[in-house]
C-alpha positions as CSV (number, residue, x, y, z in Angstrom):
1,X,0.0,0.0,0.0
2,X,1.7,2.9,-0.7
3,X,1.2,6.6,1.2
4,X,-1.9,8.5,0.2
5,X,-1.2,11.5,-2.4
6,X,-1.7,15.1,-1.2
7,X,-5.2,15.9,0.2
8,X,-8.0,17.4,-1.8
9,X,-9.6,20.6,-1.8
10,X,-13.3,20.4,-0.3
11,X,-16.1,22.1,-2.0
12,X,-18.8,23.5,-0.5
13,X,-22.3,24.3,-2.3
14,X,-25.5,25.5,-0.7
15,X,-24.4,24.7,3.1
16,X,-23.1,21.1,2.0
17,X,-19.3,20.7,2.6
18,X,-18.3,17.8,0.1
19,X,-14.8,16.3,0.4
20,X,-12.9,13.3,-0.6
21,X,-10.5,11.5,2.2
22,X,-8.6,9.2,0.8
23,X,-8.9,6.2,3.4
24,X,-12.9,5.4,4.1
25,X,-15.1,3.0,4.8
26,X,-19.3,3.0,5.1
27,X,-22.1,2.1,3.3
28,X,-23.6,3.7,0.0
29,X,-26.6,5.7,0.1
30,X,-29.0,4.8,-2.3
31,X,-31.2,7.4,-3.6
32,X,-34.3,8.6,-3.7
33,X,-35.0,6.7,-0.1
34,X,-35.0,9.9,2.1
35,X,-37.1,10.7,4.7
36,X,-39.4,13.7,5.1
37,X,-36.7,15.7,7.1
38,X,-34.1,14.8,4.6
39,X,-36.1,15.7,1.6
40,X,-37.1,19.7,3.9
41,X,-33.6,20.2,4.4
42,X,-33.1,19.0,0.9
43,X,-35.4,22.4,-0.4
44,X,-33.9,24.0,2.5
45,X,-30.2,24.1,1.2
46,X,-31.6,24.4,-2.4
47,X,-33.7,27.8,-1.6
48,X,-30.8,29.0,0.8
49,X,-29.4,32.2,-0.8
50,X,-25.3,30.6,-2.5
51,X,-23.8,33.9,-0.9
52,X,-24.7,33.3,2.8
53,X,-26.6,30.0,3.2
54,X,-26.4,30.0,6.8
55,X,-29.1,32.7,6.5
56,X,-31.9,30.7,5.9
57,X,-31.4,28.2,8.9
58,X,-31.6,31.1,11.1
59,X,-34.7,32.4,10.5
60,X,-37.3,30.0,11.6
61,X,-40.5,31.9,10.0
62,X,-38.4,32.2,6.4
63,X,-37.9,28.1,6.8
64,X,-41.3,27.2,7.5
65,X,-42.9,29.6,4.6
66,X,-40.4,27.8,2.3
67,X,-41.5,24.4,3.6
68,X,-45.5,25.4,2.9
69,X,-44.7,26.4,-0.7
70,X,-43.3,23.3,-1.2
71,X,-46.3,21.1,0.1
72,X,-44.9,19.4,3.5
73,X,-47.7,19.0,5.7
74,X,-47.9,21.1,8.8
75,X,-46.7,18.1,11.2
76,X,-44.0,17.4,9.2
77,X,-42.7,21.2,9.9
78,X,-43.1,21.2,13.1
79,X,-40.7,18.5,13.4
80,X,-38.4,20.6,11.1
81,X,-38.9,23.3,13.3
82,X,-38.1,21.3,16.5
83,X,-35.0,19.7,14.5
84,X,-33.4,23.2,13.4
85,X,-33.9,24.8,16.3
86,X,-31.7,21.9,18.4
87,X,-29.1,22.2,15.9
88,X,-28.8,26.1,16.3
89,X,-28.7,25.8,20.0
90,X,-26.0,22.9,19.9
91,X,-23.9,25.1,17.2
92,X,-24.4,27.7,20.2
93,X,-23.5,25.9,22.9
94,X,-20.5,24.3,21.4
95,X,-19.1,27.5,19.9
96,X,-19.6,29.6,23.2
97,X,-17.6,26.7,24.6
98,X,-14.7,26.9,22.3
99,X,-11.9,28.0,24.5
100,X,-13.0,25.3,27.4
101,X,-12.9,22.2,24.6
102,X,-9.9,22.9,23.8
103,X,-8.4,23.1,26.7
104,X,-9.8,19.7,27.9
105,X,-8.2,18.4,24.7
106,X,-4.6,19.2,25.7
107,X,-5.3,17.9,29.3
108,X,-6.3,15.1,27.7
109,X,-2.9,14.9,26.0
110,X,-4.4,15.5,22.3
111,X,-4.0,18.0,19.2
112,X,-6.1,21.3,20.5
113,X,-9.5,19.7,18.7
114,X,-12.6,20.9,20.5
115,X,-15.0,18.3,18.6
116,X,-12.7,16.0,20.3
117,X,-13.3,16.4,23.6
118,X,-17.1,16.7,22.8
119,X,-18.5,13.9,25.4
120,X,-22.1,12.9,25.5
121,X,-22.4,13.3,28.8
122,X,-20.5,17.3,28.7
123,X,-23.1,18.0,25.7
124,X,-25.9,17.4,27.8
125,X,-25.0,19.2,30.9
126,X,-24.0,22.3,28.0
127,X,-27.8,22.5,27.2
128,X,-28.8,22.1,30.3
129,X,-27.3,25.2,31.3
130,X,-28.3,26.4,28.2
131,X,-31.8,26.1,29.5
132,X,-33.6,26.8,25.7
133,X,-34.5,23.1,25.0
134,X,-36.8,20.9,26.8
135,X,-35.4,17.6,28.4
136,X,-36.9,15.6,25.7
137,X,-35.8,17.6,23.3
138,X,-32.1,17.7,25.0
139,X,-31.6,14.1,24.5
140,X,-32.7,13.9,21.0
141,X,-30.0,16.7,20.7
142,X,-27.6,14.6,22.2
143,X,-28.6,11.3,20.5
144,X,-28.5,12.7,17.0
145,X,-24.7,14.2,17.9
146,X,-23.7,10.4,19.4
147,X,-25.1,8.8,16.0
148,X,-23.1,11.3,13.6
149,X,-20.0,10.7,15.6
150,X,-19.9,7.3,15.7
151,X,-20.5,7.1,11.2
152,X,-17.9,8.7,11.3
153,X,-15.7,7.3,13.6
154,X,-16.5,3.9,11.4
155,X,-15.9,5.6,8.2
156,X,-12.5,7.5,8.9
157,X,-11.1,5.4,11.6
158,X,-10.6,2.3,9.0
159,X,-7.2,0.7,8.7
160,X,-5.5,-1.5,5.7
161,X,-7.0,-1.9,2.2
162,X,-7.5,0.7,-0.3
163,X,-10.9,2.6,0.1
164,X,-10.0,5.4,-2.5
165,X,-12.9,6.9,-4.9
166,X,-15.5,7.9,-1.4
167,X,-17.2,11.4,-1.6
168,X,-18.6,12.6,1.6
169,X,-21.2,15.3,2.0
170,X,-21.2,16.6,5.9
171,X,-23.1,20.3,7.2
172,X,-20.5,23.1,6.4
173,X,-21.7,24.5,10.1
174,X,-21.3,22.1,13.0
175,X,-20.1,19.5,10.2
176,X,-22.4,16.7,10.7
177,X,-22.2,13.7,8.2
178,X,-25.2,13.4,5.6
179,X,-24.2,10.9,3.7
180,X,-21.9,9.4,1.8
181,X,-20.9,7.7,-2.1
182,X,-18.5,5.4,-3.6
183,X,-18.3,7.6,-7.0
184,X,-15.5,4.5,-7.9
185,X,-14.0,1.3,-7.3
186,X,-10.5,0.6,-7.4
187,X,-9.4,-3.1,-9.5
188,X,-8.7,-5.3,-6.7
189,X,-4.7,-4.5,-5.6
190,X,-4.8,-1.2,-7.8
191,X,-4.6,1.7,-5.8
192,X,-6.6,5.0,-7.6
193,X,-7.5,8.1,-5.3
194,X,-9.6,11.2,-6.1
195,X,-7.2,14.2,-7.0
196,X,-9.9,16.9,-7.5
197,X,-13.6,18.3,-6.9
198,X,-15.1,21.1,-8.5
199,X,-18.9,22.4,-9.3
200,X,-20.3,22.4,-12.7
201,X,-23.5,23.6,-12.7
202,X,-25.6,21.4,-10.4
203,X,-23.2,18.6,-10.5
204,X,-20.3,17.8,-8.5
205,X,-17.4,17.2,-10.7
206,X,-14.7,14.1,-9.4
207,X,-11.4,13.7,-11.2
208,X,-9.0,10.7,-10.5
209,X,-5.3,10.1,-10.3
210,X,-6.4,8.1,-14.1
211,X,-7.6,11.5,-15.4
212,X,-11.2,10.0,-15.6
213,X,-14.0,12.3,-15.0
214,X,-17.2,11.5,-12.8
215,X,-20.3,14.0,-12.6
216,X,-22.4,13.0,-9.3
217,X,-26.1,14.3,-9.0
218,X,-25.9,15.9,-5.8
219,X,-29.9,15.6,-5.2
220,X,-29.8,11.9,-6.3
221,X,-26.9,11.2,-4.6
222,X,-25.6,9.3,-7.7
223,X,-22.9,9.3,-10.3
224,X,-24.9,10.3,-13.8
């Protein structure tokens, strides 16, 4: 196995940071399987303005007007509503607790990576103080972080093989994994990595160390 080549520039598009590490490991998403909140912060990210997409996600009544133009029933955004408004308070709570993270990361004799020294049990007693969520809605919080982590703990924590050709689409704020593609796979033995990711239009473009080209839908989650 030889050493990895030199890392690749992410791309980020409508609040979706894509990259492409070059040792991976999860399971494909197959499109169009999404569920109702996937396919509201699908419309979401499309109808966030490309200049500041953050915008959108902080203005409640602006999301939920979107959401009625587009059909979703009026249960279905209220659990939008409940969902974005635990993530703003976590991206709160965490970045107000910046300096604190990463001091408990050096203690803990690590690089100075607040995300790191994010426990389950520290992220709960952060909203607690916090005080804006309700208890149910705290452990939901909390639950959701614990499953994000640990994807992708699995995915970048493998070891041996070659798992070159993964794209991997995580939230540009708070950088929580969405999902994740095998655009290629390597001949058995041959090792090929990604070199390059660029926009065209609405696609992602993917170029390999073989100078072949890939275009991935980014709402199908597919190569096309």
């Amino acid at each position: 196995m030889r050493m990895s080549p030199r890392e690749v520039a992410p791309v980020v598009h409508q609040g979706v940071r894509y990259e492409a590490p070059h040792w991976y490991q999860s399971e494909e998403v197959k499109p169009p399987e999404l569920s109702a909140r996937e396919r509201m912060m699908q419309v979401l990210q499309q109808s966030a303005d490309p200049s500041n997409p953050a915008a959108l996600f902080t203005d409640p009544a602006r999301c939920r007007e979107v959401l009625e133009s587009k059909g979703f029933s009026s249960p279905d955004i209220e659990l939008m509503d409940r969902h974005l408004e635990s993530e703003r308070v976590l991206r709160r709570v965490i970045t107000q607790s910046l300096h604190e993270l990463i001091a408990k990361s050096l203690s803990q004799g690590g690089p100075p990576n607040p995300m790191a020294a994010i426990s389950p049990e520290w992220l709960l007693e952060a909203l607690e103080k916090d005080g804006t969520l309700s208890g149910e809605q705290r452990q939901e919080a909390v639950s959701r972080w614990q499953a994000s982590q640990q994807a992708l703990q699995r995915g970048l924590e493998s070891l041996g093989g070659q798992h070159g050709g993964w794209l991997v689409a995580s939230q540009d704020e708070g950088g929580g994994l969405l999902w994740s593609l095998r655009v290629y796979e390597p001949e058995e033995g041959e090792d090929v990595f990604i070199t390059s990711l660029a926009m065209e239009g609405e696609y992602l473009l993917v170029r390999d160390e073989k100078r072949r080209e890939y275009r991935v839908d980014l709402n199908l989650r597919r190569v096309v």
